[in-house]
C-alpha positions in Angstrom: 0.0 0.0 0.0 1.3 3.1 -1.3 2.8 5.7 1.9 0.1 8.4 3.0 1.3 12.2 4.0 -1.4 13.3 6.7 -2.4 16.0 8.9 -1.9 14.9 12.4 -4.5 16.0 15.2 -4.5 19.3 16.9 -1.5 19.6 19.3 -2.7 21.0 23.0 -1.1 23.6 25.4 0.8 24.9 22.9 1.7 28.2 24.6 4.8 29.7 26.1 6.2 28.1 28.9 4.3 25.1 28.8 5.2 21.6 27.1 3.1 20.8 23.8 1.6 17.5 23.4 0.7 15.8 20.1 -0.8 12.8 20.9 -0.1 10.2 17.4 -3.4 7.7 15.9 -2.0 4.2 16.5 -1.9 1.8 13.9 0.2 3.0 10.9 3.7 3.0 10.8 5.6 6.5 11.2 8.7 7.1 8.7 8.6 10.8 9.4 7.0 13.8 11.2 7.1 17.1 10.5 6.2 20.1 12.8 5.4 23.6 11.5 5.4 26.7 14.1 4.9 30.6 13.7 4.6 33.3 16.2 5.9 36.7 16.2 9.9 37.0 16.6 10.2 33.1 16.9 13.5 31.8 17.4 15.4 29.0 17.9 16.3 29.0 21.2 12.2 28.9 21.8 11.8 25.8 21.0 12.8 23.4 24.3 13.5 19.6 24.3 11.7 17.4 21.9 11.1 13.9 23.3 8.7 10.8 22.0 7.0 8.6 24.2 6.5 5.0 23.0 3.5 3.4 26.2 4.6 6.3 29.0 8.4 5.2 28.0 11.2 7.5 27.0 11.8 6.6 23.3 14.1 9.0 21.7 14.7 12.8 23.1 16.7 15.4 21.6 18.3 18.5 23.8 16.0 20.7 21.7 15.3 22.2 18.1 19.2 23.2 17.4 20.4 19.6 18.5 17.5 17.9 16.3 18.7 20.3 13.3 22.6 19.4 14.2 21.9 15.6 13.9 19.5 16.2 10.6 21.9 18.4 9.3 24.9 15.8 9.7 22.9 12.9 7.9 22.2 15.5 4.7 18.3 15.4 5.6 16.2 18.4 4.5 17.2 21.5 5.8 15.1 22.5 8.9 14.3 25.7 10.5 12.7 26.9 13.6 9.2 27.7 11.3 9.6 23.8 10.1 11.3 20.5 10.9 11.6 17.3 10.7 11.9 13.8 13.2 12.8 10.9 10.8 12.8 7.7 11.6 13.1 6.5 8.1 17.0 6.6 7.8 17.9 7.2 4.3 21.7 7.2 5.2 21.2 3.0 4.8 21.7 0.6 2.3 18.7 -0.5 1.0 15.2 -0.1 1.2 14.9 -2.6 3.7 17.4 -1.3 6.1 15.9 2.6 5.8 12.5 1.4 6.7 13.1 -1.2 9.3 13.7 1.5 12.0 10.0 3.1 10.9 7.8 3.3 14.4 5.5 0.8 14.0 2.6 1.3 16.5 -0.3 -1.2 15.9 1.1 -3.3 19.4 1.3 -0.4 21.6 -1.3 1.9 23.7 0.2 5.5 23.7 2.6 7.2 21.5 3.2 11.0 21.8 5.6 13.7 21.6 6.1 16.3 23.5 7.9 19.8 23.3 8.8 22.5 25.6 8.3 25.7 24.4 10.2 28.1 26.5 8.6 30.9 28.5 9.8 34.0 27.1 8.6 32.5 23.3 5.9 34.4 21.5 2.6 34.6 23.0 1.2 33.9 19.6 2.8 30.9 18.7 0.8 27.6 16.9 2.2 24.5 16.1 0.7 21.7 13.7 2.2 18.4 12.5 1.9 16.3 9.5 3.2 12.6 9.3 4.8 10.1 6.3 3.0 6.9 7.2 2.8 3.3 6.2 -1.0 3.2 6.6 -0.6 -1.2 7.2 -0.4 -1.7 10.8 2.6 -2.8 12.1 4.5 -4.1 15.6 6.9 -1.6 17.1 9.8 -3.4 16.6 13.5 -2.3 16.9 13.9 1.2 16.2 16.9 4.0 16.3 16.7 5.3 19.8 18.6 9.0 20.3 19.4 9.4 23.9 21.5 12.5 25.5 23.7 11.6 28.4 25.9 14.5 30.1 29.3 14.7 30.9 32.0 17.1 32.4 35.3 17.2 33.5 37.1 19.7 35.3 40.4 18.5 33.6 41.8 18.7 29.7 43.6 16.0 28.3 42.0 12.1 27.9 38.9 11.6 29.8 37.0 8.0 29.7 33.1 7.5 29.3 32.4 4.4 30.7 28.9 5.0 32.0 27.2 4.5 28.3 24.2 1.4 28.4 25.2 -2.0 27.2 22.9 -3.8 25.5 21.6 -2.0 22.5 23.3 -1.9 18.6 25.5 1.7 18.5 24.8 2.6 15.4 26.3 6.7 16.4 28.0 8.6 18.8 28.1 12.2 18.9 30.1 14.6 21.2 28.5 18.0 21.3 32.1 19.9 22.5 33.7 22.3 20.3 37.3 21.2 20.9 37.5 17.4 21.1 40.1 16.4 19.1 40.6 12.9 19.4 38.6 9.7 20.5 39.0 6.5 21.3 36.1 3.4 21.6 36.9 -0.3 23.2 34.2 -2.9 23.8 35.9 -5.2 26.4 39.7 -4.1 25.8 39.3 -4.4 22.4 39.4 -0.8 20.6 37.2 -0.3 17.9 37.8 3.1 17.2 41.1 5.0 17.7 41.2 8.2 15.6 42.1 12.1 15.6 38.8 14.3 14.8 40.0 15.3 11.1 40.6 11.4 10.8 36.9 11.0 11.8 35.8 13.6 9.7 37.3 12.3 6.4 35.6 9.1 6.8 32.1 10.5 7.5 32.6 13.3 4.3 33.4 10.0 2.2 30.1 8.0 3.4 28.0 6.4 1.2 25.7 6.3 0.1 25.4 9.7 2.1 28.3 11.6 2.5 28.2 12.6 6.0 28.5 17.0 6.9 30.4 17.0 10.3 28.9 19.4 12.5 32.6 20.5 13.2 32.1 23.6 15.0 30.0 22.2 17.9 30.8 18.2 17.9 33.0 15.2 17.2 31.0 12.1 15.6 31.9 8.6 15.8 29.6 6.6 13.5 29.9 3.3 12.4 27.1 3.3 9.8 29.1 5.2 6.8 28.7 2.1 4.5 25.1 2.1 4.9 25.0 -1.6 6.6 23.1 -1.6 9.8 24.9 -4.6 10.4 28.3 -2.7 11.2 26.7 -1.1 14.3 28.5 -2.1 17.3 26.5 -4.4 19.7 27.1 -4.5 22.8 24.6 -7.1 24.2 27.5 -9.5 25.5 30.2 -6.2 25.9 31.1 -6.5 29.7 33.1 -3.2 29.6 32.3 -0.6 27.1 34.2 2.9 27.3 34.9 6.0 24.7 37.6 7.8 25.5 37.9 11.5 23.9 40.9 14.0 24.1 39.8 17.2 25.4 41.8 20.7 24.7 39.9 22.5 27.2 37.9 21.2 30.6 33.6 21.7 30.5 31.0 19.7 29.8 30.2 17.2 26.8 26.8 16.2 25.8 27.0 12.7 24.4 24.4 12.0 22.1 23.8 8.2 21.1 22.3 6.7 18.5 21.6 2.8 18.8 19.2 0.3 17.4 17.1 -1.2 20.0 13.8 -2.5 21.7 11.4 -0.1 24.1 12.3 -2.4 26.3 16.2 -2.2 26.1 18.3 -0.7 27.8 
């Protein structure tokens, strides 16, 4: 059955200072949903965290609209701006068809899905939101999906620092370091390093990704992703990883918003 574009239902308490809710239909499959928002002087930084809700569980959840724009933005996805953007969960990045639609968010087995954003206080007192979806109109089980997570970090030291509180368990598809100036990083999965390499070393492997070429969000972060053949199957599982660590080289001491990207369950970790 050919994919449907729709109008999604009216979002509620969408004013300033509050969190707006869209509330999604079960049944169809979700490849993409797009937000639209006006209001008088609207800018970026009024548009708080975005987060999706899979049955009253934290699904995916992105800092807010400039970190969802960074991430689009690296992955060559349409350009977004504050008036309009995009989740995807269609990952065009992949292979095939059958990898880019595998980590669509099925919903005919669950009871709630929802989204919810925080509009910050001091936003427009005018400002309206609506949503449209890309769907897969055939009901379908959840399934695994690619679930974006944010975990903070900070060291009051430069130098090498190691990460070693990141879940075990799901498929690391992506890492991202949200730090100006880290300029090396290192990844071992029980002792074993898979990933030893300076930023610019990094860089020129993501820019020669295929079959999308990757655009480093250099000014603001250091990626480490494993997916720049397009095979799902070279993400990084970590199901039977007793010890997994990143290690990254910091010039200057502050804090480092680590932003992961894995393939896994509702249910994992």
């Amino acid at each position: 059955m050919a994919r449907k574009l729709i109008k999604l239902p009216s979002m509620s308490r969408v004013v300033a200072g509050a969190t707006a809710t869209l509330e999604l239909p079960l049944g169809p499959t979700y490849h993409r949903i797009i937000f639209s928002a006006s209001g008088t002087g609207l800018a970026a930084a009024d548009i708080g965290r975005i987060s999706l809700y899979i049955d009253g569980r934290l699904a995916s959840t992105w800092k807010n609209y400039q970190r969802l724009a960074d991430i689009n933005g690296y992955y060559q996805r349409g350009t977004d701006a504050v008036t309009q953007f995009c989740l995807h969960f269609f990952r065009a990045e992949l292979v095939d068809l059958v990898y880019r639609r595998a980590p669509g968010i099925g919903t005919a087995d669950v009871q709630t899905a929802h989204i919810e954003i925080e509009l910050d206080g001091d936003g427009p007192n005018d400002i309206a939101m609506t949503a449209h979806a890309e769907i897969d109109p055939r009901p379908a089980p959840l399934g695994a999906f690619v679930k974006t997570r944010e975990y903070p970090f900070s060291s009051s030291v430069s130098g090498e620092v190691e990460i070693d509180k990141l879940p075990r368990g799901p498929w690391y598809a992506a890492i991202h370091l949200f730090k100006s100036n880290i300029s090396a990083v290192e990844v071992a999965a029980d002792q074993t390093k898979v990933v030893e390499a300076t930023k610019a070393v990094l860089e020129r492997q993501q820019k020669e990704a295929s079959p999308v070429p990757r655009v480093p969000v250099t000014g603001s972060a250091t990626h480490i992703d494993w997916l720049t053949e397009g095979d799902l199957a070279q993400a990084i599982n970590t199901s039977r990883v007793q010890d997994f660590r990143v290690k990254a080289t910091l010039d200057t001491s502050g804090s480092v918003d680590i932003v992961t990207e894995t393939l896994d369950t509702l249910t994992g970790a």
